[in-house]
C-alpha positions as CSV (number, residue, x, y, z in Angstrom):
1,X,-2.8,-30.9,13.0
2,X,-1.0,-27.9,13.1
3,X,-1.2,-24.4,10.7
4,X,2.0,-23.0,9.5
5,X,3.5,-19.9,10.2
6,X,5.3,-17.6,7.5
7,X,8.0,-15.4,8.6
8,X,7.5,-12.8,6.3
9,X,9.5,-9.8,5.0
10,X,7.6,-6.7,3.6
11,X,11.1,-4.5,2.3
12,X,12.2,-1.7,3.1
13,X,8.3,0.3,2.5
14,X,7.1,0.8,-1.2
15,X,4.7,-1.9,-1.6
16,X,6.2,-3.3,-4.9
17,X,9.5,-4.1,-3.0
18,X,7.7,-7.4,-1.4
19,X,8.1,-10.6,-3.4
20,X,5.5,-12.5,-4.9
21,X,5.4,-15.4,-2.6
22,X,4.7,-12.8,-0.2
23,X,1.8,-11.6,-2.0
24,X,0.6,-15.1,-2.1
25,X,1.0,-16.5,1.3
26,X,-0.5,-12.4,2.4
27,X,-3.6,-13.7,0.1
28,X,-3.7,-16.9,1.9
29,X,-3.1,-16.2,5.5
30,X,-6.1,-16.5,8.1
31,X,-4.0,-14.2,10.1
32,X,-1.7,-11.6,9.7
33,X,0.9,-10.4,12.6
34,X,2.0,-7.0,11.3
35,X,4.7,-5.0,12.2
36,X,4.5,-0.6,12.8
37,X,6.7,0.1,9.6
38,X,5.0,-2.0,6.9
39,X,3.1,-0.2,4.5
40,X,-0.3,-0.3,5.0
41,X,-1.2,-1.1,1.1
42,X,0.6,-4.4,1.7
43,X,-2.6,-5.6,4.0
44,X,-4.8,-5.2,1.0
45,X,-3.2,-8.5,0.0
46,X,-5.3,-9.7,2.6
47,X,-8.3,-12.5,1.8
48,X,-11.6,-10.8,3.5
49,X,-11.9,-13.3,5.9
50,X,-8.8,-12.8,7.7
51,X,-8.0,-11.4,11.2
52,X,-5.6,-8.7,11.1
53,X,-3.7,-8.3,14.4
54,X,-1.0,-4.3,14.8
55,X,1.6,-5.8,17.5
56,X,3.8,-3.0,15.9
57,X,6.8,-1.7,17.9
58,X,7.4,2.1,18.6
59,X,11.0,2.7,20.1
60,X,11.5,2.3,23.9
61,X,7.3,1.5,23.9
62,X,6.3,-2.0,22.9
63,X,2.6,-2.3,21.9
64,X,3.0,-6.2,22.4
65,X,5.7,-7.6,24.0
66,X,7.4,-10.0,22.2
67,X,7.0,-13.0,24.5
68,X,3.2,-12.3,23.9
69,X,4.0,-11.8,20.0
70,X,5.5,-15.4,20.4
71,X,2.6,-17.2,22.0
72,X,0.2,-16.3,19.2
73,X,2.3,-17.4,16.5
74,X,2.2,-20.7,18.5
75,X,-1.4,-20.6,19.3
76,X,-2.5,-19.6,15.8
77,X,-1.0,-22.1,14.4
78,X,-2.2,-25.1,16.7
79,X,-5.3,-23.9,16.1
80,X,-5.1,-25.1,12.4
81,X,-4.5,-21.5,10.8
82,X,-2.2,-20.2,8.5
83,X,-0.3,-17.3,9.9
84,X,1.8,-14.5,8.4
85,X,4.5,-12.8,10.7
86,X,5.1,-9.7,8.5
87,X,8.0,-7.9,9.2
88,X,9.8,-4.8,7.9
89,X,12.5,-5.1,5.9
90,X,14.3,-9.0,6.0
91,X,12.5,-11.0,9.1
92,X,16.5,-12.0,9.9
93,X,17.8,-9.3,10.0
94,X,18.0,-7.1,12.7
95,X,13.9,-7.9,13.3
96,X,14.2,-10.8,15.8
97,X,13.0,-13.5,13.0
98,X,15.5,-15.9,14.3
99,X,14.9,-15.7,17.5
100,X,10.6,-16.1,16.6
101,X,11.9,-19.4,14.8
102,X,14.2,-20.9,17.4
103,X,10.8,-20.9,19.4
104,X,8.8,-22.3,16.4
105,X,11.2,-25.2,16.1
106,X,10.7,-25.9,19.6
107,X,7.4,-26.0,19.7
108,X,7.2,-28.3,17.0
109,X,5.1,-25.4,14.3
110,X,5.6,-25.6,11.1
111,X,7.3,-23.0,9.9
112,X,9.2,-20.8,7.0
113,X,11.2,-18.3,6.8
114,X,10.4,-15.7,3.6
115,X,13.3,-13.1,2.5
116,X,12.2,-9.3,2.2
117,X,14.5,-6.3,0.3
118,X,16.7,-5.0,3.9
119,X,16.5,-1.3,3.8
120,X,20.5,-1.6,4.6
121,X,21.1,-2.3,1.2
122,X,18.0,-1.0,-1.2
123,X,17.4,2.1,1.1
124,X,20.5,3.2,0.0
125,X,20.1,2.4,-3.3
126,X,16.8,4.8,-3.5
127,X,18.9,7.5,-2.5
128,X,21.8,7.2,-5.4
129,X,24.1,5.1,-3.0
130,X,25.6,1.9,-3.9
131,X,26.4,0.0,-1.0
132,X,29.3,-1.5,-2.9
133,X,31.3,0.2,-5.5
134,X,35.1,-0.8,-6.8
135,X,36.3,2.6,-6.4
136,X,35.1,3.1,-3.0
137,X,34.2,0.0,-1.4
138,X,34.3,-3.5,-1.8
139,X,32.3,-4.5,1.5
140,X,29.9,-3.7,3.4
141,X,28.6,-4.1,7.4
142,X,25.2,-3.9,8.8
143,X,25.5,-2.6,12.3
144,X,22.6,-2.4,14.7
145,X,22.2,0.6,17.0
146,X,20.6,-1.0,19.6
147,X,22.7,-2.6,22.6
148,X,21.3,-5.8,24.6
149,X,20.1,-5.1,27.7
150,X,23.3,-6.0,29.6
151,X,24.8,-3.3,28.3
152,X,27.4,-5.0,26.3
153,X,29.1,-2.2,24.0
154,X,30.0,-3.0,20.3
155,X,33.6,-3.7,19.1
156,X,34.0,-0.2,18.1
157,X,38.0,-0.8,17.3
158,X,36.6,-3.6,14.9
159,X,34.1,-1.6,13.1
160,X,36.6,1.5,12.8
161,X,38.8,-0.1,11.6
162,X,37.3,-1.3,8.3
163,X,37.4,0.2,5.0
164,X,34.2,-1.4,3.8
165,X,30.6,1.0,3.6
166,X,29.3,0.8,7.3
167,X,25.4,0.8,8.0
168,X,23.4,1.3,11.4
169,X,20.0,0.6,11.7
170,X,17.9,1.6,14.5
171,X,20.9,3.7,15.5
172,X,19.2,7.5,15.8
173,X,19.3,7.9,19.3
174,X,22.6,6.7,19.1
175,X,23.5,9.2,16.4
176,X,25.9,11.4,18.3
177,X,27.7,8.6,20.0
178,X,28.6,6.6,16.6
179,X,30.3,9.9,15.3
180,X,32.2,10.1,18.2
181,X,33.0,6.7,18.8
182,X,34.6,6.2,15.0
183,X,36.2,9.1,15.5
184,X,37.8,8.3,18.8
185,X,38.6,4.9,17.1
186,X,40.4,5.8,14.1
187,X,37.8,7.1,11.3
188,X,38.4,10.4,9.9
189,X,36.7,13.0,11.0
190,X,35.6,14.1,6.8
191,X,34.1,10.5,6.4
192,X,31.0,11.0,4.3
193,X,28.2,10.2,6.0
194,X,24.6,10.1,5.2
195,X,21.1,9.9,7.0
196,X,18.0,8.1,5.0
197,X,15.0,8.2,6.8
198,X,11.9,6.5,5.4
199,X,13.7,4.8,2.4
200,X,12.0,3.9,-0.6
201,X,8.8,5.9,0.2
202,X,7.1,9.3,-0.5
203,X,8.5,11.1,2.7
204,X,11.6,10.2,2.6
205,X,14.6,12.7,3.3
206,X,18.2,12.7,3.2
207,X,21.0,14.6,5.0
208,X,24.9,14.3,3.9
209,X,27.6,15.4,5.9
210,X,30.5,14.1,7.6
211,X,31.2,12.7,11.0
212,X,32.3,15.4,12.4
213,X,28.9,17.7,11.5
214,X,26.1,15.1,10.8
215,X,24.4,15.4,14.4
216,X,23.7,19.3,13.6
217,X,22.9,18.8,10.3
218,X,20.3,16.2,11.2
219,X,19.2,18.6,14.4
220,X,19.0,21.7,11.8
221,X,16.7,19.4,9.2
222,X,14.8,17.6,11.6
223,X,15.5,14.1,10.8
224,X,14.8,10.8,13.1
225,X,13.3,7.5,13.3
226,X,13.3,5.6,11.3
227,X,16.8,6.2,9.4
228,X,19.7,4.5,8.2
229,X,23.2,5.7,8.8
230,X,25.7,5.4,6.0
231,X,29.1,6.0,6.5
232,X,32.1,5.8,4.0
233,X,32.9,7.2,0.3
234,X,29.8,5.5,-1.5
235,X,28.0,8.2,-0.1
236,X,29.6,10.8,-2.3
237,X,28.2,9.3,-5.4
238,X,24.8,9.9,-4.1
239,X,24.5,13.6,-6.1
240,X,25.5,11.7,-9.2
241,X,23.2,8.5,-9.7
242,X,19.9,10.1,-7.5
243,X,17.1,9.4,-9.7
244,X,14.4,12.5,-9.5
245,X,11.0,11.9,-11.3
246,X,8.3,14.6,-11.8
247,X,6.3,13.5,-9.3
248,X,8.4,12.5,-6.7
249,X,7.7,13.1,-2.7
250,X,3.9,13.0,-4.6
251,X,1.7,11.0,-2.3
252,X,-1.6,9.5,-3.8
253,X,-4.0,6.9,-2.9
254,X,-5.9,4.5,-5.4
255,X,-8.4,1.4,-5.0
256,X,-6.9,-1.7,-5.3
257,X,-7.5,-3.4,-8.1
258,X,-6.1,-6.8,-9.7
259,X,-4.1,-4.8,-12.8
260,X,-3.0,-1.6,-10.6
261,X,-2.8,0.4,-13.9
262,X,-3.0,3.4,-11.8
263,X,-0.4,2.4,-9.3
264,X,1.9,1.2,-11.5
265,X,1.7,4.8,-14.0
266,X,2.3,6.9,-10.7
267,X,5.1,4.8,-9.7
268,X,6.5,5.0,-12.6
269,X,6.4,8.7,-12.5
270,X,7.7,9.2,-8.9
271,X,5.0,8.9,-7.2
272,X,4.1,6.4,-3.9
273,X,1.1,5.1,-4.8
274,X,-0.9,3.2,-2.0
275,X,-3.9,0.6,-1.9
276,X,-7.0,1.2,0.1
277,X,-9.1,-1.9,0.1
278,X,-12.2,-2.6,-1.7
279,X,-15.4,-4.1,-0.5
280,X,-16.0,-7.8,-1.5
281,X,-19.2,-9.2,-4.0
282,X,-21.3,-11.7,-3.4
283,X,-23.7,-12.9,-5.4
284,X,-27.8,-13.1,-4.9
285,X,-29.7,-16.1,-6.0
286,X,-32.5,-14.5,-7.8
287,X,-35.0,-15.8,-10.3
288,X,-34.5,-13.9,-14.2
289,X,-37.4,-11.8,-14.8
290,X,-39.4,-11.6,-17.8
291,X,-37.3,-9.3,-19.9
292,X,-40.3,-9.1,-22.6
293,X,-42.0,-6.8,-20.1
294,X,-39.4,-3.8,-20.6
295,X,-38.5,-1.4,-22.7
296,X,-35.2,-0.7,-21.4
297,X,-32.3,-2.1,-19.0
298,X,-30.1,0.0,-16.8
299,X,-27.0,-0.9,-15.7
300,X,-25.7,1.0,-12.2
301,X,-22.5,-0.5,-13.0
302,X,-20.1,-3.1,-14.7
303,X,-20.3,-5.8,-11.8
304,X,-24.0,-5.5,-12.6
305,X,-23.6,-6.3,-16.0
306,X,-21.7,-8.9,-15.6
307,X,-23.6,-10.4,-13.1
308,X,-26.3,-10.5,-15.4
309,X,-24.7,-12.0,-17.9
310,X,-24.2,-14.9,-16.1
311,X,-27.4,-15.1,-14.9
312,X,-28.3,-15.3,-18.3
313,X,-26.3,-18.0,-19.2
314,X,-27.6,-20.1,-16.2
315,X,-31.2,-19.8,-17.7
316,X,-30.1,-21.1,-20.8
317,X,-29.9,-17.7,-22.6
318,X,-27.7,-15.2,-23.6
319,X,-27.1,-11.9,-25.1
320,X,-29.9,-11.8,-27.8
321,X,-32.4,-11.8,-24.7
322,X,-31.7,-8.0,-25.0
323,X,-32.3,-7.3,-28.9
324,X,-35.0,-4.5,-29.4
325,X,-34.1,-3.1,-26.0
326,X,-32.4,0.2,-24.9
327,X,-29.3,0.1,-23.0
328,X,-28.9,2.6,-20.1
329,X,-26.2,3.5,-17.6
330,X,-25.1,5.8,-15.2
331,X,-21.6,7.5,-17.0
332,X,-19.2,7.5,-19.4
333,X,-16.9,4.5,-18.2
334,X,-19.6,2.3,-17.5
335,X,-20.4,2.8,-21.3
336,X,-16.5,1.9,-22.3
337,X,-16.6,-0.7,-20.5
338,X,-20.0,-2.4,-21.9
339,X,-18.1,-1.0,-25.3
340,X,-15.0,-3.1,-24.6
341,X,-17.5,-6.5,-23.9
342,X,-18.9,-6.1,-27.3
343,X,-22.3,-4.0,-26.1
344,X,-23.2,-0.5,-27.1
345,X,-24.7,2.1,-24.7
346,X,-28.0,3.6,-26.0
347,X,-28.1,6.5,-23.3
348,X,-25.8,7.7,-20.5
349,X,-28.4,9.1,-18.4
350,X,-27.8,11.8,-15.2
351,X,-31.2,12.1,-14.3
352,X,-31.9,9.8,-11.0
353,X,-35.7,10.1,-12.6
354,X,-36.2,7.3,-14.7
355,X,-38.6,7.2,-17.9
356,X,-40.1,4.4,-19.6
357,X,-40.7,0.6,-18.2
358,X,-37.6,-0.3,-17.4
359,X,-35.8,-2.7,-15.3
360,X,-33.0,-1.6,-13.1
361,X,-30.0,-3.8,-12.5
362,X,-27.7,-3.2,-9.6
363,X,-26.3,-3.9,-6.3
364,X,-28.1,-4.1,-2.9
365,X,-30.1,-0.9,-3.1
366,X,-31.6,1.0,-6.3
367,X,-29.5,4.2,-7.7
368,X,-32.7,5.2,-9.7
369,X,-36.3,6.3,-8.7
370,X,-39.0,4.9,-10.6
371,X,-37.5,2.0,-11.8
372,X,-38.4,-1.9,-10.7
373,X,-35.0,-3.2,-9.4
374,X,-33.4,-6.6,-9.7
375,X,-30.6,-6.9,-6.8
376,X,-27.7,-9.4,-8.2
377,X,-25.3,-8.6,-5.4
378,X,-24.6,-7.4,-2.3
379,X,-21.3,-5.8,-1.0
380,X,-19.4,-6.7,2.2
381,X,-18.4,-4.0,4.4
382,X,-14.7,-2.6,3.9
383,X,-12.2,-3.2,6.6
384,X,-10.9,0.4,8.0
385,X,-8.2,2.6,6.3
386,X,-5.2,1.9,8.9
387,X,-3.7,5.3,6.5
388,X,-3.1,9.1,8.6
389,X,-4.6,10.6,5.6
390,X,-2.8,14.0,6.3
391,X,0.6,12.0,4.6
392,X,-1.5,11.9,1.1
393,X,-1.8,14.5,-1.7
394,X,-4.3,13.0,-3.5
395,X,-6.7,10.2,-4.1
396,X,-7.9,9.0,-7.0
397,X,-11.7,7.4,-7.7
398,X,-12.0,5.3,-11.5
399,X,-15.6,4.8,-10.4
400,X,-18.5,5.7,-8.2
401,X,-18.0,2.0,-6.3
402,X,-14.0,3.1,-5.5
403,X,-15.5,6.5,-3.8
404,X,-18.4,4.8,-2.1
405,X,-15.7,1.8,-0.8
406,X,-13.4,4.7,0.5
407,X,-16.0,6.9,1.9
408,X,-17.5,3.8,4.2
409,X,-14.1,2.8,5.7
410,X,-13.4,6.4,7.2
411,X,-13.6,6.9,10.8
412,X,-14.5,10.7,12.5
413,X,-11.2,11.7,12.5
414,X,-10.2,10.9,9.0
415,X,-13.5,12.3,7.6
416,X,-11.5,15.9,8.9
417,X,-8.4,14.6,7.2
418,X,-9.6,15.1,3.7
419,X,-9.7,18.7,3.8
420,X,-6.1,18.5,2.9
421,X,-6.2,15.9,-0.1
422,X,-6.9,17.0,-3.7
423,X,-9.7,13.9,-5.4
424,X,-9.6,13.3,-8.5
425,X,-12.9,12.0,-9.9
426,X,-13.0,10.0,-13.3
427,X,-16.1,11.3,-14.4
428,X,-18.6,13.8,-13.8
429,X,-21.0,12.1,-11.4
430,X,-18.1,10.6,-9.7
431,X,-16.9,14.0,-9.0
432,X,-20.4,15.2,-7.7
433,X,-20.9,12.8,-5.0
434,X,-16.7,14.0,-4.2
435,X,-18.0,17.3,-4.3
436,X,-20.5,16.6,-1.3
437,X,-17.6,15.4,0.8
438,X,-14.4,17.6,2.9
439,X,-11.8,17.2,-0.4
440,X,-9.7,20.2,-0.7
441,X,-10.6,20.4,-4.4
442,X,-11.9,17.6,-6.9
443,X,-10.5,17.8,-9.7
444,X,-13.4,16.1,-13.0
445,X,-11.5,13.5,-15.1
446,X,-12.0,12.0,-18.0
447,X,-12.8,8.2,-17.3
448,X,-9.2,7.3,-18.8
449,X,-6.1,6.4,-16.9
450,X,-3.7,8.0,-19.0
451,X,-6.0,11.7,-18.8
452,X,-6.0,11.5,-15.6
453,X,-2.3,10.6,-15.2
454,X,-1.7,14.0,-16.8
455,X,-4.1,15.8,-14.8
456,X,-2.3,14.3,-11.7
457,X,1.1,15.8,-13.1
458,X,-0.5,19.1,-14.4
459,X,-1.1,19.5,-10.4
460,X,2.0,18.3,-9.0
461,X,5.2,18.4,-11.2
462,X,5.8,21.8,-11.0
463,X,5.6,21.9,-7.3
């Protein structure tokens, strides 16, 4: 029996462009095809268990060729997995989804094909340009800049000759040429045009000219790959309906988590907010001590808690097992969050000396000394961070677990990197285990989203 293979579209690059059956089949997938321009957040969709395979494409150098590309999709999915092909943008268009599925179909896979956001259309649209507008243009026409490899030119009398908006992709090496070709063709020379590159995301830039003086704008800013070319009128409405936010071109990265609070709030202030995964939990089968034998519990954190809970309830028992007991953790926002399930917090202790017979409950290894330790759970090692961290501003640890997660899936080379990045730390013995680390500055917190939101715009919106 065969797998099935998803041909997947990621959009155009901010994460929350992707649909939610892509998110779903992402969390499903045993393996995962991924393409050079999808956003790196998107991956921490990903279940733990499955392979991750960068057959990304730089221009004129191909990583993996695509015949090769083609025989694991096929191989993958005789081999009874489910695989995700994700592709930039919409996997037909322009990013050789069809021609992946004619060989699919051949080989008898099961397969589908999922729709992504094209940049040709919401790439503009970040950047105040409608690609349609009944004042300006009432059609549009994605153009690739690529030609086949026989050389064959495009219909440039065709493509001249209409009054609709006109977008290239993958046409910047071809920049000069395009001009020059419309020109020769019939367009006027004062056509508006405008370059996008990286649409939708923190970096991304814009140059508006016309076709007679785009190439030396784009030479004089610096522009390239990747980019979209715009040409026609609907580019002059893009000084009118740009939306600017106070913390756009901000670049910060959070832990994933299932209600992406903090993503969500920096989106929608500006910011590009991206994922870095999180190490998984699984459970020890331990016996429940006697808790008549201490004085005092401490929790190193909120997982612990809960774990213990439920470890309760599978003896038979339940909350009450703790009355005439003092309740310990390690900061503030393990405290709120015992507060929000009901429990107070007797003590927020900061001394790694521990008083008193008490028990310790935690992870895999004990935070505290002096303390006799019950080990509910042990952590699974985090996949690397695929991110060049010198594209980041900031980072942004809720909890001592999200710093320890981030700090174990650096490599050498990114450990250097964080001498440019500004942490902020959600409470103070978050921010001094930051403080031991390369961080350009860390920046203490108050463990709540919305103070630190305003600490992260105190910092940025006025630059």
């Amino acid at each position: 029996m065969n797998g099935r293979v998803s041909l997947l579209g990621a959009g155009p690059g901010n994460p929350e462009l992707l649909t939610l059956i892509g998110k779903r089949r992402l969390n499903e997938a045993d393996v995962v095809l991924y393409d050079r321009l999808i956003d790196p957040s998107l991956l921490a969709f990903t279940n733990e268990k499955a392979t991750l395979i960068d057959v990304g494409k730089m221009p004129l150098h191909h990583k993996v060729k695509q015949s090769k590309i083609n025989e694991m999709l096929v191989s993958y999915a005789r081999s009874e997995k489910k695989v995700v092909r994700l592709k930039a943008g919409d996997p037909y268009v322009f990013g050789r989804g069809g021609e992946e599925a004619q060989i699919l179909k051949k080989e008898g896979i099961d397969f589908e094909i999922i729709p992504g956001i094209t940049s040709a259309i919401a790439g503009l649209a970040a950047a105040g340009i409608p690609i349609t507008h009944r004042d300006f243009a009432s059609s549009f026409h994605v153009i690739t800049g690529h030609h086949k490899k026989d050389g064959q030119q495009l219909d440039w009398n065709n493509i001249a000759s209409q009054e609709g908006t006109l977008v290239f992709l993958m046409g910047m090496a071809q920049l000069s040429n395009i001009c020059q070709q419309l020109i020769k063709y019939g367009k006027d020379k004062k056509t508006p045009v405008a370059i996008i590159q990286w649409a939708t995301q923190w970096r991304q830039k814009m140059v508006i000219g016309d076709l007679s003086n785009i190439v030396e704008l784009v030479n004089k800013k610096g522009l390239s790959s990747p980019a979209l070319i715009v040409v026609g009128n609907v580019v002059r409405l893009s000084e009118q309906l740009n939306v600017t936010r106070p913390l756009k071109k901000v670049h910060v990265l959070v832990p994933y988590s299932q209600r992406q609070r903090l993503f969500n709030m920096l989106g929608d202030l500006g910011a590009t907010a991206d994922f870095y995964q999180r190490t998984t939990v699984k459970s020890i089968p331990v016996k429940l001590p006697n808790l008549d034998s201490y004085s005092a519990i401490l929790f190193d954190d909120f997982i612990a808690y809960k774990k213990f809970v439920q470890l309760l309830l599978d003896c038979g028992q339940d909350l009450r097992a703790l009355v005439g007991k003092k309740i310990l953790v390690g900061n503030d926002s393990i405290a709120k969050q015992l507060h929000n399930q009901g429990l107070l917090v007797d003590e927020v202790i900061t001394d790694k000396k521990s008083t008193g017979h008490l028990l310790e409950i935690g992870g895999q290894y004990p935070m505290y000394e002096d303390t006799e330790f019950l080990s509910l759970y042990h952590r699974q090692q985090v996949k690397s961070l695929l991110f060049d961290l010198t594209e980041f501003n900031a980072v942004i640890f809720p909890s001592t677990v999200s710093l320890m997660d981030f700090k174990s899936a650096l490599n050498h080379k990114q450990v250097g990197q964080l001498k440019n990045i500004i942490a902020f730390a959600m409470g103070k013995s978050i921010g001094d285990i930051a403080k031991r680390m390369n961080f350009k500055k860390v920046i203490n917190c108050r463990p709540n989203i919305n103070a630190t939101i305003e600490q992260v715009k105190e910092e940025f919106a006025g630059d």
